[in-house]
mmCIF file of the N, C-alpha and C atoms, coordinates in Angstrom:
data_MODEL
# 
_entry.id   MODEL 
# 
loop_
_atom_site.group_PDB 
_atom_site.id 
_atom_site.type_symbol 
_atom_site.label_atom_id 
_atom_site.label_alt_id 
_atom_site.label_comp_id 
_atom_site.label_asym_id 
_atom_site.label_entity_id 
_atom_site.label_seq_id 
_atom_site.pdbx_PDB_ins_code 
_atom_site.Cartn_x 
_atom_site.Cartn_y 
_atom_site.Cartn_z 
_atom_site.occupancy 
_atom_site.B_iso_or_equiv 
_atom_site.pdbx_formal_charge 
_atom_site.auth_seq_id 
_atom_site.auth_comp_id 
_atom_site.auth_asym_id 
_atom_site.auth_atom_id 
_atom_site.pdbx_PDB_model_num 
ATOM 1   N N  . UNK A 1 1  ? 0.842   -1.175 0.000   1.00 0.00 ? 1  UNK A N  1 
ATOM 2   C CA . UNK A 1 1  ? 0.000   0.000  0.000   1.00 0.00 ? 1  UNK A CA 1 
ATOM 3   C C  . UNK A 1 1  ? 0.887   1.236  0.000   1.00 0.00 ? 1  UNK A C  1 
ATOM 4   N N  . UNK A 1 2  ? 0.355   2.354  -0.932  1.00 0.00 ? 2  UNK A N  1 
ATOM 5   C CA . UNK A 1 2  ? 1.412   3.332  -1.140  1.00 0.00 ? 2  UNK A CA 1 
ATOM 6   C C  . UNK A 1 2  ? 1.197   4.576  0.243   1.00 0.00 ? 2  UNK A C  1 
ATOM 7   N N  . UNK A 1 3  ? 2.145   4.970  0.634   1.00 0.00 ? 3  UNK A N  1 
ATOM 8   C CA . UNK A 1 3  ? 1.740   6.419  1.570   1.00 0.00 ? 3  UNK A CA 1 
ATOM 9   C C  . UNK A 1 3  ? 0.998   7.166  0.985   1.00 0.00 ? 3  UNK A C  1 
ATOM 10  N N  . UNK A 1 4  ? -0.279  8.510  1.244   1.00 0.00 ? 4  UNK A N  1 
ATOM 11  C CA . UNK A 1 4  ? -0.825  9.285  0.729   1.00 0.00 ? 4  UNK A CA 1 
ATOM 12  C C  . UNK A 1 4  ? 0.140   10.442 0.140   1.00 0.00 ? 4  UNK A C  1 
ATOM 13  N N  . UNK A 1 5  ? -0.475  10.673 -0.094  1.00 0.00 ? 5  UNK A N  1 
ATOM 14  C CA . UNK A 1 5  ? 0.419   11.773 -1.271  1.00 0.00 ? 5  UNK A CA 1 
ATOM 15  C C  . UNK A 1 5  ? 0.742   13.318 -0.036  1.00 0.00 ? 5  UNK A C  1 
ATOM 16  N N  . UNK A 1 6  ? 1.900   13.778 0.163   1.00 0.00 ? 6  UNK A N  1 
ATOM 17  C CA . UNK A 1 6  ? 1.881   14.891 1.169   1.00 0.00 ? 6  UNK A CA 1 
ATOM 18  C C  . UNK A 1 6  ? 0.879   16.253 0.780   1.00 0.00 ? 6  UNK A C  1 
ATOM 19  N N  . UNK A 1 7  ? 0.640   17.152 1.697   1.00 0.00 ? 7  UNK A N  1 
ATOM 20  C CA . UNK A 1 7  ? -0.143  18.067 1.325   1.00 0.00 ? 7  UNK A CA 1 
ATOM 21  C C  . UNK A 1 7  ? 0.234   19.366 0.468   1.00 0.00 ? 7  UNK A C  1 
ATOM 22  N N  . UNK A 1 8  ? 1.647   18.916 0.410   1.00 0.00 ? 8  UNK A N  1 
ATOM 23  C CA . UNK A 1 8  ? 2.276   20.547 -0.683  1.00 0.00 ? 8  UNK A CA 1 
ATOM 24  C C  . UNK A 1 8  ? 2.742   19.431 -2.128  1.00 0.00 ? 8  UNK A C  1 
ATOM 25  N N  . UNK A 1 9  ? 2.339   18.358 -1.984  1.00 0.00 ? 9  UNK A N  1 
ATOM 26  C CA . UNK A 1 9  ? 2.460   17.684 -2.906  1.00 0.00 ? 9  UNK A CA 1 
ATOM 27  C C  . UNK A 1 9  ? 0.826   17.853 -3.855  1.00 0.00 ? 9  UNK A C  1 
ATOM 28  N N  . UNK A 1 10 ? -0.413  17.593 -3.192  1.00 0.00 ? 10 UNK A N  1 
ATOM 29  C CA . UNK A 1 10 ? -1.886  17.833 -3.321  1.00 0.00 ? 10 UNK A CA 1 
ATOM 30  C C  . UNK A 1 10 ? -1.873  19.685 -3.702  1.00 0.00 ? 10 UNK A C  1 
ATOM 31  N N  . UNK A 1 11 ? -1.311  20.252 -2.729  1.00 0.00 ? 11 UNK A N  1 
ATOM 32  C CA . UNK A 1 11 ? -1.017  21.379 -3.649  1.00 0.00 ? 11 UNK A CA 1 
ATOM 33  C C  . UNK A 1 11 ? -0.737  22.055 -4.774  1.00 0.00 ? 11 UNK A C  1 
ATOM 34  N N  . UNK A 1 12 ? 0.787   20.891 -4.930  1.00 0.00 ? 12 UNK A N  1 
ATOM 35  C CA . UNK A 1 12 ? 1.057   21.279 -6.519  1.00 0.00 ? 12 UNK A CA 1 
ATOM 36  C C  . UNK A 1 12 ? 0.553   20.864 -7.460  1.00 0.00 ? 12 UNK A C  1 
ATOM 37  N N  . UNK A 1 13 ? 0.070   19.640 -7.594  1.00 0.00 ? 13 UNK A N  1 
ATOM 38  C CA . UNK A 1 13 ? -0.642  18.911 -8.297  1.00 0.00 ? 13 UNK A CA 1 
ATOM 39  C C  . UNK A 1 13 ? -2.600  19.883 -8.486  1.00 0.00 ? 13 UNK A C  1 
ATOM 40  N N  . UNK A 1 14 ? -3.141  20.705 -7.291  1.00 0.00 ? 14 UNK A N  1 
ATOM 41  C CA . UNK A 1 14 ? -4.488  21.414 -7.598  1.00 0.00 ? 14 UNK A CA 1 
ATOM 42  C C  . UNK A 1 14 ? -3.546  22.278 -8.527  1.00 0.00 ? 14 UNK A C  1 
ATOM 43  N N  . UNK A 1 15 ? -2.569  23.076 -8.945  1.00 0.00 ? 15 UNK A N  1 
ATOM 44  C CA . UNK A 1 15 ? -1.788  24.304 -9.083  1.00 0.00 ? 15 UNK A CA 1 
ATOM 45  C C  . UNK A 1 15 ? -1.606  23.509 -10.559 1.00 0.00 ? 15 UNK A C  1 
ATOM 46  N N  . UNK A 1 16 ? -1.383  22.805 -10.956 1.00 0.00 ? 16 UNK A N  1 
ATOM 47  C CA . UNK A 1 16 ? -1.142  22.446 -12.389 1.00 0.00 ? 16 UNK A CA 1 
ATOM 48  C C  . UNK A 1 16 ? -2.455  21.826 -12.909 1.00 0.00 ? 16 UNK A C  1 
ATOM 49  N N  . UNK A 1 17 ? -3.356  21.455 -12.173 1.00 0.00 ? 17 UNK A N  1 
ATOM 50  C CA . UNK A 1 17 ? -4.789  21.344 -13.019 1.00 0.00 ? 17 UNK A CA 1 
ATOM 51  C C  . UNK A 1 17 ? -5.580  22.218 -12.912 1.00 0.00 ? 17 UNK A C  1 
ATOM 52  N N  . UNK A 1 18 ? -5.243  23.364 -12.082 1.00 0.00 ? 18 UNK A N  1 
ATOM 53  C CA . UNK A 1 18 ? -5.783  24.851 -12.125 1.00 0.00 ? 18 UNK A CA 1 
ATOM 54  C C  . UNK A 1 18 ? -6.070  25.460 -13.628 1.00 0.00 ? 18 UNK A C  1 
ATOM 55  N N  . UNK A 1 19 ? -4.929  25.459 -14.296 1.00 0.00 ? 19 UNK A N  1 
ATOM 56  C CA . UNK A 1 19 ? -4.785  26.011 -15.553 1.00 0.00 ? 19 UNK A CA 1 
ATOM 57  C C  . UNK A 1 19 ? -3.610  25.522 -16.388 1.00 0.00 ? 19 UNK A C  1 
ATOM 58  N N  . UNK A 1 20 ? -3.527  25.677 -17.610 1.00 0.00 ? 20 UNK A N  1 
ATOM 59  C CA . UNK A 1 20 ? -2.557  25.415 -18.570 1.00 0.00 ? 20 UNK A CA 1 
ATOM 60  C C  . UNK A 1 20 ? -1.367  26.118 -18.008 1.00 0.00 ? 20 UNK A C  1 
ATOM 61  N N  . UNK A 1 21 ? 0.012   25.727 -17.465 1.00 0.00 ? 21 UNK A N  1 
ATOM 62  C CA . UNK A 1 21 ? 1.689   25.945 -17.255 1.00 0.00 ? 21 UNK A CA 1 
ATOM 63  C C  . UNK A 1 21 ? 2.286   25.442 -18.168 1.00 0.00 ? 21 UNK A C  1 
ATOM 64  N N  . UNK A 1 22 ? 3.319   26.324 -17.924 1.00 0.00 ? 22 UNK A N  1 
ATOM 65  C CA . UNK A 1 22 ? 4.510   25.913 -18.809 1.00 0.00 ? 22 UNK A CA 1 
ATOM 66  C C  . UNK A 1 22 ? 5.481   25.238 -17.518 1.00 0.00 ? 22 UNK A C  1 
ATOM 67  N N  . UNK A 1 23 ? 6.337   24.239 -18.276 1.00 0.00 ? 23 UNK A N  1 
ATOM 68  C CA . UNK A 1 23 ? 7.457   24.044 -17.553 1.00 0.00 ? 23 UNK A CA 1 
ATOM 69  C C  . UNK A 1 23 ? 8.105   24.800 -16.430 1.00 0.00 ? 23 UNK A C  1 
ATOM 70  N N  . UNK A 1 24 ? 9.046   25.899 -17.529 1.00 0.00 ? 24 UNK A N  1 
ATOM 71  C CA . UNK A 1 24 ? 8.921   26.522 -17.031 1.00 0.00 ? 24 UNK A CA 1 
ATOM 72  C C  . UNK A 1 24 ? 8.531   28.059 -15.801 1.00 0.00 ? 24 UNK A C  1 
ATOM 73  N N  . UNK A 1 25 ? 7.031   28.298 -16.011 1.00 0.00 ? 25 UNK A N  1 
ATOM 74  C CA . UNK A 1 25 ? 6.428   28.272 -14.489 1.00 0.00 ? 25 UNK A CA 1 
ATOM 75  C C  . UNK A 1 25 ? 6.768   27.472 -13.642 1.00 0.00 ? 25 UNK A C  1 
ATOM 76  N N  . UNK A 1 26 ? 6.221   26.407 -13.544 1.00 0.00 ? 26 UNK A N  1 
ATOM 77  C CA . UNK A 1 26 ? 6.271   25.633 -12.500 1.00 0.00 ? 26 UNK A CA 1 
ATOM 78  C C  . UNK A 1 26 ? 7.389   25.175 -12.147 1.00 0.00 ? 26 UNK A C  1 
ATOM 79  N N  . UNK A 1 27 ? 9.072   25.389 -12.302 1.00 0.00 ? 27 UNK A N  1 
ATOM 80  C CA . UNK A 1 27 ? 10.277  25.495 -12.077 1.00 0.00 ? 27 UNK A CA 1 
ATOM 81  C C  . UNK A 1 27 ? 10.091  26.812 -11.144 1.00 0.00 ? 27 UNK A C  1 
ATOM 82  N N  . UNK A 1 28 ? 9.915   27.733 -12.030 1.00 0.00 ? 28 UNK A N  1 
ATOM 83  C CA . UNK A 1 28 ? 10.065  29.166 -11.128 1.00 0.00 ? 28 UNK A CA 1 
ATOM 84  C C  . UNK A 1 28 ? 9.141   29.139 -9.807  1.00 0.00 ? 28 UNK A C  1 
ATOM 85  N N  . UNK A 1 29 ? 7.967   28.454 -9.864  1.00 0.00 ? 29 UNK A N  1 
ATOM 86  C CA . UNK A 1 29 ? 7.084   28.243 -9.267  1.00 0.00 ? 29 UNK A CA 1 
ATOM 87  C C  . UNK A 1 29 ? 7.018   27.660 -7.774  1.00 0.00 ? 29 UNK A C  1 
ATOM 88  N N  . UNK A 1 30 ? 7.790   26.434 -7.970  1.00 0.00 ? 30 UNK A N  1 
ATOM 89  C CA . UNK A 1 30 ? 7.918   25.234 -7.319  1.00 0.00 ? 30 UNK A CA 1 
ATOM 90  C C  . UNK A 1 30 ? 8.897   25.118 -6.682  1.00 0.00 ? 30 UNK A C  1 
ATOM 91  N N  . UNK A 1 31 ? 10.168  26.091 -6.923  1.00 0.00 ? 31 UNK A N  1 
ATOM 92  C CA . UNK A 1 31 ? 11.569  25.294 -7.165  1.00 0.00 ? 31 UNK A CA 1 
ATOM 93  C C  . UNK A 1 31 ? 12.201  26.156 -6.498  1.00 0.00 ? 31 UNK A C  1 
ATOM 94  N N  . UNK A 1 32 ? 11.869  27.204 -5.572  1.00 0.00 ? 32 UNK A N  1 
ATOM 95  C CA . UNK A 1 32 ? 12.562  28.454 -5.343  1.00 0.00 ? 32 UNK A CA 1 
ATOM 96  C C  . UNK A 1 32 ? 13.712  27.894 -3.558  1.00 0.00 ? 32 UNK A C  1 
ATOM 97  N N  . UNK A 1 33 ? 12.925  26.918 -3.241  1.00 0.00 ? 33 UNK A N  1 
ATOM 98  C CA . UNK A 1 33 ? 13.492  26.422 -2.175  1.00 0.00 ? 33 UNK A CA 1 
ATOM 99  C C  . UNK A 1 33 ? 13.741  25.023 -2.270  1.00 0.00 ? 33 UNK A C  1 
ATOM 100 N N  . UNK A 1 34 ? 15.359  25.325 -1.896  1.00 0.00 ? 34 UNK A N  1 
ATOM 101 C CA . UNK A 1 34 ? 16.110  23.131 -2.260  1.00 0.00 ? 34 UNK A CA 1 
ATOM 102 C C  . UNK A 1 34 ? 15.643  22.406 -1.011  1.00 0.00 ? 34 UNK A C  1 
ATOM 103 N N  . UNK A 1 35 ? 15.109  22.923 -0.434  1.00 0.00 ? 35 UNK A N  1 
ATOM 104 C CA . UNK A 1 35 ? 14.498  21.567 0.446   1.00 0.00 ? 35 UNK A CA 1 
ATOM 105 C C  . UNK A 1 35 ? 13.043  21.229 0.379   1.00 0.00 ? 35 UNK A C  1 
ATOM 106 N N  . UNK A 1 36 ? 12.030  22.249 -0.813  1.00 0.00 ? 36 UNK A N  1 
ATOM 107 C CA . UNK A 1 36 ? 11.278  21.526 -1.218  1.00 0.00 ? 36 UNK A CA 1 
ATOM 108 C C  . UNK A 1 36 ? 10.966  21.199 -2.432  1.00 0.00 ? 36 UNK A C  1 
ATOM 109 N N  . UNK A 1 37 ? 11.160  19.869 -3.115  1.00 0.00 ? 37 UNK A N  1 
ATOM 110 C CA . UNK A 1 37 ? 12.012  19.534 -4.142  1.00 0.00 ? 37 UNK A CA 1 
ATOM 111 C C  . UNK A 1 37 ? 10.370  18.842 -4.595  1.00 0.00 ? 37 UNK A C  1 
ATOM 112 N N  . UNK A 1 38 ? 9.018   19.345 -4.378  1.00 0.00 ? 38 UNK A N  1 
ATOM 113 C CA . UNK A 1 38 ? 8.214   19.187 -5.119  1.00 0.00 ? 38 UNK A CA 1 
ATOM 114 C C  . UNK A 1 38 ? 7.784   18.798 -6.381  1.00 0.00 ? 38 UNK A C  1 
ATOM 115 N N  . UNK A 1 39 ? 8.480   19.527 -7.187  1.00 0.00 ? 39 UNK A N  1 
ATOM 116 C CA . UNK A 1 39 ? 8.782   19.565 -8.793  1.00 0.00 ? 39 UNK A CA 1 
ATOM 117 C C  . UNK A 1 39 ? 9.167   18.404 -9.384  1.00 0.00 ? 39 UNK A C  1 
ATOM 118 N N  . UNK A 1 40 ? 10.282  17.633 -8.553  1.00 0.00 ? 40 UNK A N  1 
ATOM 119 C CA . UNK A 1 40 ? 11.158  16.509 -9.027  1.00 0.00 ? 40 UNK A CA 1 
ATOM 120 C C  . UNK A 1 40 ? 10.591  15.713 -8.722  1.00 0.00 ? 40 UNK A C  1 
ATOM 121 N N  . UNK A 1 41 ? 9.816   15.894 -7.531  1.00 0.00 ? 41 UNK A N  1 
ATOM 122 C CA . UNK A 1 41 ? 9.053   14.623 -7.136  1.00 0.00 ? 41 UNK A CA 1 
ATOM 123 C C  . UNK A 1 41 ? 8.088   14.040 -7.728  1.00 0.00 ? 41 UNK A C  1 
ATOM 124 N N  . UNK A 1 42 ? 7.215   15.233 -8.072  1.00 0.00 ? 42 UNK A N  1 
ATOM 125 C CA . UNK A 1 42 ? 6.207   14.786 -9.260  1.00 0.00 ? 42 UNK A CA 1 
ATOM 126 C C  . UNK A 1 42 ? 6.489   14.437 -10.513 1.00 0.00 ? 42 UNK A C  1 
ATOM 127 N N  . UNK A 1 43 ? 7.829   15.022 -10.722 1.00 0.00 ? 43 UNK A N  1 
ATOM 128 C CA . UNK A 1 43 ? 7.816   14.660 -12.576 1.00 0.00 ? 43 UNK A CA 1 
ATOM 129 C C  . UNK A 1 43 ? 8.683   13.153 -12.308 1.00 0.00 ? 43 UNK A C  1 
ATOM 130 N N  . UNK A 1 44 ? 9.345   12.812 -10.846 1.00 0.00 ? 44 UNK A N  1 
ATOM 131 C CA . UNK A 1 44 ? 10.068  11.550 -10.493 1.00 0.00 ? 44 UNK A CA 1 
ATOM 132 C C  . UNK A 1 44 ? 9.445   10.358 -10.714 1.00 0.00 ? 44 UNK A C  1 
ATOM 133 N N  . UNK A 1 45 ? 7.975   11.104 -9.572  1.00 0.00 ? 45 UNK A N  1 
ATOM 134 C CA . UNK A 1 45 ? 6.753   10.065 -9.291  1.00 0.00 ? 45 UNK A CA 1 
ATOM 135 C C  . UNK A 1 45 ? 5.666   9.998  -10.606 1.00 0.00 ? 45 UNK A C  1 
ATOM 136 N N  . UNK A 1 46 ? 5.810   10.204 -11.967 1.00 0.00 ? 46 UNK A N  1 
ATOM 137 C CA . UNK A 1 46 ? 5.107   10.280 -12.790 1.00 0.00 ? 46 UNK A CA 1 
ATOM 138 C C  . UNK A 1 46 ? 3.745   10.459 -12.584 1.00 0.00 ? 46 UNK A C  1 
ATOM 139 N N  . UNK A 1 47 ? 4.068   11.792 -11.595 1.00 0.00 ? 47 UNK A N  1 
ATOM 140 C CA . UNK A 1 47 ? 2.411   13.019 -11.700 1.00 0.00 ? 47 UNK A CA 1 
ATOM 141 C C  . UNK A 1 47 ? 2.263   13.571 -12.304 1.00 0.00 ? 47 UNK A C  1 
ATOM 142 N N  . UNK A 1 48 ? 3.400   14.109 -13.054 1.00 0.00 ? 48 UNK A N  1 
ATOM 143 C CA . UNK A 1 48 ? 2.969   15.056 -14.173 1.00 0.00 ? 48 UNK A CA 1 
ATOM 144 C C  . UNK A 1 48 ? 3.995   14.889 -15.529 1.00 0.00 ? 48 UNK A C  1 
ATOM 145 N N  . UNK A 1 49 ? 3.577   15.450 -16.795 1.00 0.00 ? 49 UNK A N  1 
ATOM 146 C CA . UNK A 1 49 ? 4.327   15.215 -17.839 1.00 0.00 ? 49 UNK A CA 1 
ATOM 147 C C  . UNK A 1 49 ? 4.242   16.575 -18.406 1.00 0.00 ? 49 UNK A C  1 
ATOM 148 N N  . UNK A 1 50 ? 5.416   16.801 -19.082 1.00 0.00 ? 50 UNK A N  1 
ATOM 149 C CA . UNK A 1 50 ? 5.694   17.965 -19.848 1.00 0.00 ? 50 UNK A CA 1 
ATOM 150 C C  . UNK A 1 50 ? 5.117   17.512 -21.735 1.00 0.00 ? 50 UNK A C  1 
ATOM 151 N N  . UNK A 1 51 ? 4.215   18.236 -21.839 1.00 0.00 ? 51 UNK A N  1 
ATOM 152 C CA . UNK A 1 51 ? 3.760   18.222 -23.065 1.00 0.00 ? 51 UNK A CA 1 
ATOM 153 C C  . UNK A 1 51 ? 4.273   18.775 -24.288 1.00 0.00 ? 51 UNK A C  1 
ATOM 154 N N  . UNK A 1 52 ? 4.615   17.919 -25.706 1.00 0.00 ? 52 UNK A N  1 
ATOM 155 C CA . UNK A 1 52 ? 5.265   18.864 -26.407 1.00 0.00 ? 52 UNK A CA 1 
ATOM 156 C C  . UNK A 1 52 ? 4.677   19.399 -27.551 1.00 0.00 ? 52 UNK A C  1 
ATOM 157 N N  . UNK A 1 53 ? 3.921   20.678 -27.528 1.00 0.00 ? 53 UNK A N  1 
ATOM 158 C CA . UNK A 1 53 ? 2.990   21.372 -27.644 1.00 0.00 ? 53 UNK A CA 1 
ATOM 159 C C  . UNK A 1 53 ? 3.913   22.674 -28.187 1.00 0.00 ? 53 UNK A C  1 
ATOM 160 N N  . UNK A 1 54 ? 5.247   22.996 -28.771 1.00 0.00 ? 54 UNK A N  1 
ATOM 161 C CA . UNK A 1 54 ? 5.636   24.298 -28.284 1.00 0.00 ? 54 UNK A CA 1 
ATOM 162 C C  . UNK A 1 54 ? 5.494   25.267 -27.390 1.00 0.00 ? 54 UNK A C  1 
ATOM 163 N N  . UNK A 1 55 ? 4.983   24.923 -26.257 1.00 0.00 ? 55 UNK A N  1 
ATOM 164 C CA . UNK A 1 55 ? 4.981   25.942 -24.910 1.00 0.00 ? 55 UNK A CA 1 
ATOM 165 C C  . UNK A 1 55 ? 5.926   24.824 -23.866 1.00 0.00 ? 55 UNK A C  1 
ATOM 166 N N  . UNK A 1 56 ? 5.852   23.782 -24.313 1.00 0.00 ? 56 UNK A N  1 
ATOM 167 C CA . UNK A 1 56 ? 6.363   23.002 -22.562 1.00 0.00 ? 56 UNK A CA 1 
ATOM 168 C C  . UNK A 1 56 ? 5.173   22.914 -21.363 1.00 0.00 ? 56 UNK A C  1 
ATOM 169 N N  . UNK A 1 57 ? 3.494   22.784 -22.478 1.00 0.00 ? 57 UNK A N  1 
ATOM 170 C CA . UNK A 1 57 ? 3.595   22.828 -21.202 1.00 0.00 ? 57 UNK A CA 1 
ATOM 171 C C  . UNK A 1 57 ? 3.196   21.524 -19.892 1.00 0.00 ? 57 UNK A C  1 
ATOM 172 N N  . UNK A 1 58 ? 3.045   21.285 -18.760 1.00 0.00 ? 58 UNK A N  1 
ATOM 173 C CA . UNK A 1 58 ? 2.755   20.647 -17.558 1.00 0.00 ? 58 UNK A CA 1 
ATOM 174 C C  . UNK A 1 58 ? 1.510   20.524 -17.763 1.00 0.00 ? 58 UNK A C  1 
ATOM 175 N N  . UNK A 1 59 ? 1.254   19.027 -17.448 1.00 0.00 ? 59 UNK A N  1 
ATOM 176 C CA . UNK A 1 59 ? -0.073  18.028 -17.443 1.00 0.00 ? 59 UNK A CA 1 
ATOM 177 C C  . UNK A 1 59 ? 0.134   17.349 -15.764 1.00 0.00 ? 59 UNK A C  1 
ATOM 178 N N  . UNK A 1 60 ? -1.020  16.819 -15.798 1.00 0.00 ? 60 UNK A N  1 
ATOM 179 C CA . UNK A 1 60 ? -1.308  15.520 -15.038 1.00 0.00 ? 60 UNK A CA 1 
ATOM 180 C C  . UNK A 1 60 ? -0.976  14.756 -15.847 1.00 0.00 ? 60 UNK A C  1 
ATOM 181 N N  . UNK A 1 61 ? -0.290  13.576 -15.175 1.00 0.00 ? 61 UNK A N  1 
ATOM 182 C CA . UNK A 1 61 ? -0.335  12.125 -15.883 1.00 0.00 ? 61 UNK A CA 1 
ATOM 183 C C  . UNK A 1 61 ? -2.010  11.433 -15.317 1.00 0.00 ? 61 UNK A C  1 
ATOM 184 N N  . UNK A 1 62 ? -2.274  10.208 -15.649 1.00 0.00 ? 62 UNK A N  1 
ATOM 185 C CA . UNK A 1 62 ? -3.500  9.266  -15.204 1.00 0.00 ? 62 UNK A CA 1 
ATOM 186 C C  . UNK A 1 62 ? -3.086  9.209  -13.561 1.00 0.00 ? 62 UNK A C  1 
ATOM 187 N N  . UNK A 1 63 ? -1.850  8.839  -13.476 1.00 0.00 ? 63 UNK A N  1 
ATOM 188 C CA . UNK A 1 63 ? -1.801  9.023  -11.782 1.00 0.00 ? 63 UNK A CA 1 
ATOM 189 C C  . UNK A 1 63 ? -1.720  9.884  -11.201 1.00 0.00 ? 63 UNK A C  1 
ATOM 190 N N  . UNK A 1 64 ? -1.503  11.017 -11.496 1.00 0.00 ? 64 UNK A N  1 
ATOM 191 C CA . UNK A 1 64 ? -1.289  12.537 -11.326 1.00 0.00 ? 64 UNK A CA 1 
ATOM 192 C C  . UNK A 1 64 ? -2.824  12.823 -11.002 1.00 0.00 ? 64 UNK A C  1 
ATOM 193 N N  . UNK A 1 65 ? -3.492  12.760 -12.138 1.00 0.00 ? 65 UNK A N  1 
ATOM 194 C CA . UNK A 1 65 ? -5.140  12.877 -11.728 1.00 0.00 ? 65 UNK A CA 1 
ATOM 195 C C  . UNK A 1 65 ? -5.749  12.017 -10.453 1.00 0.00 ? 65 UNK A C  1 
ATOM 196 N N  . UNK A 1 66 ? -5.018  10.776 -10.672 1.00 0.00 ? 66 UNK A N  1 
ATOM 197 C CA . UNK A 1 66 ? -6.203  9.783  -9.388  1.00 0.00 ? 66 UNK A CA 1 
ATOM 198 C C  . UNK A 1 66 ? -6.013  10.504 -8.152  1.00 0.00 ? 66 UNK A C  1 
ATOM 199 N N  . UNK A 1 67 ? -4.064  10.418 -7.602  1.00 0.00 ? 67 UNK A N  1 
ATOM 200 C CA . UNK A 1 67 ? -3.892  11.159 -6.755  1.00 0.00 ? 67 UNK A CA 1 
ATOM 201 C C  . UNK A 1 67 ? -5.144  12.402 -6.515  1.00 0.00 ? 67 UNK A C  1 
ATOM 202 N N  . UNK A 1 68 ? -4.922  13.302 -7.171  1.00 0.00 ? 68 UNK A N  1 
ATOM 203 C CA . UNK A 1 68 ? -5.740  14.023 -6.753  1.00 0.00 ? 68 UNK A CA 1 
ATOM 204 C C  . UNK A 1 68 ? -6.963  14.137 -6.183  1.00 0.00 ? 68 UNK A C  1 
ATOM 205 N N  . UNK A 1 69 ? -7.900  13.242 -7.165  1.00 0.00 ? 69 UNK A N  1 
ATOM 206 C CA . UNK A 1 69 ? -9.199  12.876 -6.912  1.00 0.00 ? 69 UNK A CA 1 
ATOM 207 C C  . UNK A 1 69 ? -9.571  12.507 -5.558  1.00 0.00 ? 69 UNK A C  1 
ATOM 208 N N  . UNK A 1 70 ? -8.618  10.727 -5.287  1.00 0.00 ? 70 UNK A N  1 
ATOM 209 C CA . UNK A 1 70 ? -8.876  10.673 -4.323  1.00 0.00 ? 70 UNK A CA 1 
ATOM 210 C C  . UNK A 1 70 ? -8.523  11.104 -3.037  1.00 0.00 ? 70 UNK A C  1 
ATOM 211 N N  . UNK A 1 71 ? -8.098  12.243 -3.153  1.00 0.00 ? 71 UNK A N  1 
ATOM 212 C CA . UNK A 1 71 ? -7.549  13.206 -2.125  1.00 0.00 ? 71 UNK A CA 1 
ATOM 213 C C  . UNK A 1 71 ? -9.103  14.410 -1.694  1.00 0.00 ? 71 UNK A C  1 
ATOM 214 N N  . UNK A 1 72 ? -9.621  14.675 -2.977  1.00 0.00 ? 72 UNK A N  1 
ATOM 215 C CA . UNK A 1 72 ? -10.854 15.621 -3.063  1.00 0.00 ? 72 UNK A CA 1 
ATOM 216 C C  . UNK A 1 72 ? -11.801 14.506 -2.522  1.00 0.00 ? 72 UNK A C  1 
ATOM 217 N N  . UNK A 1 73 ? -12.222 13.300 -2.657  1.00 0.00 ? 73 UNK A N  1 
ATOM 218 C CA . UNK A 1 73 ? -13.069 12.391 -2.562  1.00 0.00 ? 73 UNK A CA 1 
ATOM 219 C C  . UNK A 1 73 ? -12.598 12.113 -0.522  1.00 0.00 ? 73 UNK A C  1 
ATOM 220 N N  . UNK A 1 74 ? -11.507 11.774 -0.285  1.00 0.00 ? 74 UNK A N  1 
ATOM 221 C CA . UNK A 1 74 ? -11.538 11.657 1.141   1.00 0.00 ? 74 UNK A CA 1 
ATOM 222 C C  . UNK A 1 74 ? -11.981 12.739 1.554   1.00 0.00 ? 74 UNK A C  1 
ATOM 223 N N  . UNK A 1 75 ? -11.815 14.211 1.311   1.00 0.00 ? 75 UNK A N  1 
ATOM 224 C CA . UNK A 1 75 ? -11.928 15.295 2.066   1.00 0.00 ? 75 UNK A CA 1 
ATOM 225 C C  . UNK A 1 75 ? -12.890 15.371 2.282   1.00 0.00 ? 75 UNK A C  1 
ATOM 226 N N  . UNK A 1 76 ? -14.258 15.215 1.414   1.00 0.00 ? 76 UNK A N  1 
ATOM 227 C CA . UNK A 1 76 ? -15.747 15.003 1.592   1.00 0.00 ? 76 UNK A CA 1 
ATOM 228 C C  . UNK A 1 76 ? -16.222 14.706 2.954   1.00 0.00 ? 76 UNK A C  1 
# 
């Protein structure tokens, strides 16, 4: 059974299905402090994918989405 997903992790992940990002946002975004390494984690943990679209930009992956969901679905 996997650990739940942390809460600045559920964060970043509402923050990229908020609206269309670029990569780069969400570097500038995410990345401003090395001890929270958010960014890497998700694109590590295949939450999110960089789309190649000419912008770069940041998706949910299928697990990227569930995470989420069932994060909105417990909170209920």
């Amino acid at each position: 059974m996997s650990e739940p997903a942390s809460l600045i992790m559920l964060q970043f992940l509402t923050w990229v299905a908020d609206r269309p990002r670029t990569r780069e946002q969400a570097v500038e975004a995410w990345h401003s402090c090395p001890h929270i390494s958010v960014w890497e984690d998700a694109v590590v943990g295949g939450l999110v994918r960089t789309e190649n679209d000419g912008r770069r930009t940041i998706a949910l992956t299928r697990r990227g989405a569930a995470i989420l969901e069932k994060a909105k679905a417990e909170a209920l």
